[in-house]
N, C-alpha and C positions, 0 to 999 in steps of 0.2 A: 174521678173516683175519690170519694174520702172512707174515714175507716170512722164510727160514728162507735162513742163509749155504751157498753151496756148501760140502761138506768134500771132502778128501781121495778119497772112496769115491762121490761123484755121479756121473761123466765118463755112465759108461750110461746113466742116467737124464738126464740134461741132452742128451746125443746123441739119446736116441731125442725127447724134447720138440722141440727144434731142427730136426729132419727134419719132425717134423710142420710146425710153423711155417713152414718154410721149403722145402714144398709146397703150401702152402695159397695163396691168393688174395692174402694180404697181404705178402708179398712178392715179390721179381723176384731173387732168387739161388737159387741148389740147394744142397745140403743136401753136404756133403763133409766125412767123419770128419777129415780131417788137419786142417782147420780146425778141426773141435769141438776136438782135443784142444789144439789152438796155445793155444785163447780161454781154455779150463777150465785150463792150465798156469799163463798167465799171470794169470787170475783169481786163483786159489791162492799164486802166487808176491809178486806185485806188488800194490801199495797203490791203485794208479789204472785199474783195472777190476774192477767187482762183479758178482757172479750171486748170484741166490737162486732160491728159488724160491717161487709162490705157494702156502701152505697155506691151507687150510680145514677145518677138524673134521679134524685128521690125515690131511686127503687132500692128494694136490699135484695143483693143478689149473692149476697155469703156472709160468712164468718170467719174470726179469728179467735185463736186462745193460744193464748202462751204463760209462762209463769219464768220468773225470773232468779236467778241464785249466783253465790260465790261457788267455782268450778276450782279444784284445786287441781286438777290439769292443767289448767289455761292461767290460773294466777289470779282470777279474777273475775268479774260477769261473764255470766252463761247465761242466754235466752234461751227457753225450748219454743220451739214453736208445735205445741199442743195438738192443733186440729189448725187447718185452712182448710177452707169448702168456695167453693165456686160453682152456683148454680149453671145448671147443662144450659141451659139458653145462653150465659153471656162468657160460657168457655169461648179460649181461642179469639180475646180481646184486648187478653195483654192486663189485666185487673188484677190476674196471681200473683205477677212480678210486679204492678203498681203499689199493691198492698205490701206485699215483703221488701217494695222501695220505703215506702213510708214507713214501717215498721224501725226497719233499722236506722232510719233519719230521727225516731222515735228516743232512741236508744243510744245516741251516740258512745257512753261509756263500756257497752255491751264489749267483750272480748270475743267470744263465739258465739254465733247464732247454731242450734240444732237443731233437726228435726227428725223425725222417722219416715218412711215411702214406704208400702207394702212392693214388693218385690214386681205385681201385675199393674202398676200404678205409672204407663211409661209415661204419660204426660207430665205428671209432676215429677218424676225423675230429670225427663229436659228440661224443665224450667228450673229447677234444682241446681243443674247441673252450669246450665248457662248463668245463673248469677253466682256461680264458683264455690258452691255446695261440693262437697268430695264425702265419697265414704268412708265412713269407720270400716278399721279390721275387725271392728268388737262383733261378738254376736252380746247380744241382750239376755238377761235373766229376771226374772221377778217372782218373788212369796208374796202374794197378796196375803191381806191381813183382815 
């Protein structure tokens, strides 16, 4: 499996991935193009948010998004890791944790990796869990703007 960089020519391919993921069970937001296209700009554009996507044997069988910052928690690099998606055909291959292997072979200076898990999400909670993910006490808040 490699993790292949968004280009220029993805936005539809990354849109249609996205909607799926973001009707499925594992997450709690809807799926809205003016968004894809904000994420895929700034992907493209800027140095501090990634997309790829997961290949395997020439097939794309998911995605990734993460964006990168100074955590004043940690003292230093914080990766979020955004959105992982794994198409239902090649769950249960071992590609989640291939991808968030490479990820953070990616990233060597990174201090924390994060993510979010909807609560009904047990698979990625065990895959989580086994490459030494732990929960926060925090619960989360947000003002959108």
């Amino acid at each position: 499996m490699e993790l292949k960089a968004f280009t220029d020519s993805d936005l539809t391919l990354y849109a249609e991935l996205a909607t799926k993921f973001l009707t499925s069970p594992a997450c709690l937001g809807e799926p809205d193009y003016e968004l894809f296209k904000r994420n895929f700009s700034h992907i493209i554009k800027e140095n501090d948010c990634f997309g790829w996507f997961l290949v395997e044997e020439g097939n794309v069988c998911g995605y990734l998004l993460c964006s990168i910052m100074f955590s004043t928690e940690v003292g230093g690099l914080q990766l979020w890791v955004e959105e992982l998606s794994v198409d239902d055909a090649y769950r249960g291959k071992g590609l989640g944790t291939e991808a968030l292997s490479i990820l953070m072979d990616k990233f060597p200076d990174v201090i924390r990796f994060r993510l979010e898990v909807t609560p009904s999400n047990r698979g990625a909670k065990k895959l989580y869990e086994r490459l030494g993910f732990e929960f926060l006490g925090y619960e989360q808040m947000i003002l959108d703007r």
